[in-house]
N, C-alpha and C positions, 0 to 999 in steps of 0.2 A: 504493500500500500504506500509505501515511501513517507510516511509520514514526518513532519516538520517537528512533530511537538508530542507527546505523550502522557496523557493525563489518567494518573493512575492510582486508585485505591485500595486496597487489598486487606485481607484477613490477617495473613500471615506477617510478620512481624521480616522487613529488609526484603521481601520481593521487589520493593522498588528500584533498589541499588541491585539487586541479581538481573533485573531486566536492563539497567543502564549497560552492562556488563554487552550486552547480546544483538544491542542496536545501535543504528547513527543516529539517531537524535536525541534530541532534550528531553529527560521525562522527570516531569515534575509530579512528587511523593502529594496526594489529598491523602491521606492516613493511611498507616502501612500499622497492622496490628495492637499490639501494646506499646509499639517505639513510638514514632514522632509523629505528628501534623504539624509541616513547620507556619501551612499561610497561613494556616489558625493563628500562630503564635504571630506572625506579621502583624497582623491586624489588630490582634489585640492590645502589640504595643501602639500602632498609629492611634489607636481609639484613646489610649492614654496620654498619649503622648499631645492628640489633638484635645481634652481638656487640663490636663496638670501641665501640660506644656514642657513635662521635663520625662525621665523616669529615673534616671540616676538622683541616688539619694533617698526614691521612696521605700516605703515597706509595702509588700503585698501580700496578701494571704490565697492562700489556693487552697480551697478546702472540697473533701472528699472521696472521692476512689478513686485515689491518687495509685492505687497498685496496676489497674487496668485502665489508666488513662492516657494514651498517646499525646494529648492535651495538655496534659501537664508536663511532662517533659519535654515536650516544644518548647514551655513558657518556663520552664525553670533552665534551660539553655544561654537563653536568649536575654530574661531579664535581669539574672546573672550579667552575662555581658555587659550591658548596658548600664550597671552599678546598680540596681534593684538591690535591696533584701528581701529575702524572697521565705513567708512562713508556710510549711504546708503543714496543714489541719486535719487529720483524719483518726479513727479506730484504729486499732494494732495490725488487725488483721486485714484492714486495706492499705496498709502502707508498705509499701517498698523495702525490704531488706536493705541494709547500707546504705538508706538514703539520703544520709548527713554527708555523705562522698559527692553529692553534689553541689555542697554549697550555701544548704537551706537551714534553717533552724526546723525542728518539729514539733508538733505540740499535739495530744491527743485533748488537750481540754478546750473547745474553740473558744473560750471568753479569752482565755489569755493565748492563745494565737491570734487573735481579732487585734489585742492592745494594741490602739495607735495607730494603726493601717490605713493607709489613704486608698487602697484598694482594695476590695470582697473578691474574689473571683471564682464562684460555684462551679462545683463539677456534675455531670450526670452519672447515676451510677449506672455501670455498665453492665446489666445485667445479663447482656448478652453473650458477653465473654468470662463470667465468671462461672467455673466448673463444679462449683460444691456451695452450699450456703454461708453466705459471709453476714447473713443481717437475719436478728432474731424477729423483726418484725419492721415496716415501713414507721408505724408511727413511732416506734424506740430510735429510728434513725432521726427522724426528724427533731424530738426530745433532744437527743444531744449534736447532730449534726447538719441537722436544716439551720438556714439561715431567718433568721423571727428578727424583729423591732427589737426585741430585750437584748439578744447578743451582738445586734450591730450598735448598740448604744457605743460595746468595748472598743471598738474602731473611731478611728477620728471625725470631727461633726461631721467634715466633707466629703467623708468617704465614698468613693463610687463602685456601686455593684454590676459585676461581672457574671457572665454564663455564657462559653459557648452551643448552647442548645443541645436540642429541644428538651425542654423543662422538665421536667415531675415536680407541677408545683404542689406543693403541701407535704409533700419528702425533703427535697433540696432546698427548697426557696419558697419563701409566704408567699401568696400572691403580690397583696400588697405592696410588696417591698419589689417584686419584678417586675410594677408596671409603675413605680412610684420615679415620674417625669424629673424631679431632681435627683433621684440617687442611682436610678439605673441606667445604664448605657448600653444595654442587650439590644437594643433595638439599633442604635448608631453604631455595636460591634456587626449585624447584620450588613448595614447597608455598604459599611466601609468592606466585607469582606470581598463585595464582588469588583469593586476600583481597585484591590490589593490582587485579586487574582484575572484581574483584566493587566495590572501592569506585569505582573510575573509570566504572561503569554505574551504579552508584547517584547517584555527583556529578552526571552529564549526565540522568539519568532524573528527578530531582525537580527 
């Protein structure tokens, strides 16, 4: 087919980089199993980047199933780099073995993961890739790991909330608080993602 460009998705964790290996063109990773989504991570800094106008220096929080999240480690990469601290917030059993080798502080109690954070950034849990039961019940998640009014108090006034999609709200995120027009930016990480992956075909296409 001679293709210019290759946009690709996959289950398995580095099929992207195996297919690089096998073709002449550019093929850009949209999530490759538990490893990366990097234009996720793109966007999500622009979207920060286009209200706090900076990211180095902030603190962010990344909280939830952080072990089967490709999400997250795009964004703990990346904002790293950029001088982020970067908290992630999760249960034991969804967290990543050695995952202070990245860089991150961890906190299983989300009020004092939250302390101070100028940014929330909700995960969905993945339960489509988890192989055994990690949650004794939705609404015990939500008790200690949904994102409510009372636990973003711990985060700073102007904290903005974060979600790559699509929600489970009343698990992850109150409604409230996902549609509330000063503190969440879910809607403008949307729109920003398709100008981010309009110009990542245009960088590989010319």
């Amino acid at each position: 087919m001679h293709p210019d460009i290759i946009v690709i998705r996959h289950q398995d964790s580095g099929a992207c980089n195996l297919l690089s290996q096998k073709v002449n063109c550019a093929v850009l990773n949209a999530g490759d199993g538990r490893r990366e989504h990097p234009t996720q991570a793109l966007l999500d800094a622009l979207t920060i980047i286009n209200r706090k106008k900076k990211i180095e220096g902030l603190r962010i929080a990344i909280c939830g199933d952080i072990l089967h999240s490709r999400v997250a480690r795009s964004n703990i990469y990346l904002l790293n780099m950029l001088g982020a601290e970067v908290n992630i917030i999760a249960p034991t059993n969804l967290m990543p073995k050695e995952i202070e080798k990245f860089g991150v502080n961890t906190f299983t109690d989300m009020k004092k993961g939250l302390k101070d954070c100028d940014i929330v950034m909700m995960l969905r849990l993945q339960n489509e890739r988890m192989t055994s039961s990690y949650l004794s019940s939705n609404r015990e998640y939500y008790e200690y790991y949904g994102l409510t009014p009372d636990k973003l108090e711990h985060a700073k006034a102007d904290a903005l909330i974060m979600h790559p999609g699509p929600m489970n709200r009343g698990i992850e995120i109150d409604t409230n608080l996902a549609d509330d027009i000063n503190k969440s930016v879910i809607k403008e990480q949307v729109e920003l993602g398709v100008a981010v992956r309009m110009a990542c075909l245009k960088i590989f296409c010319t």
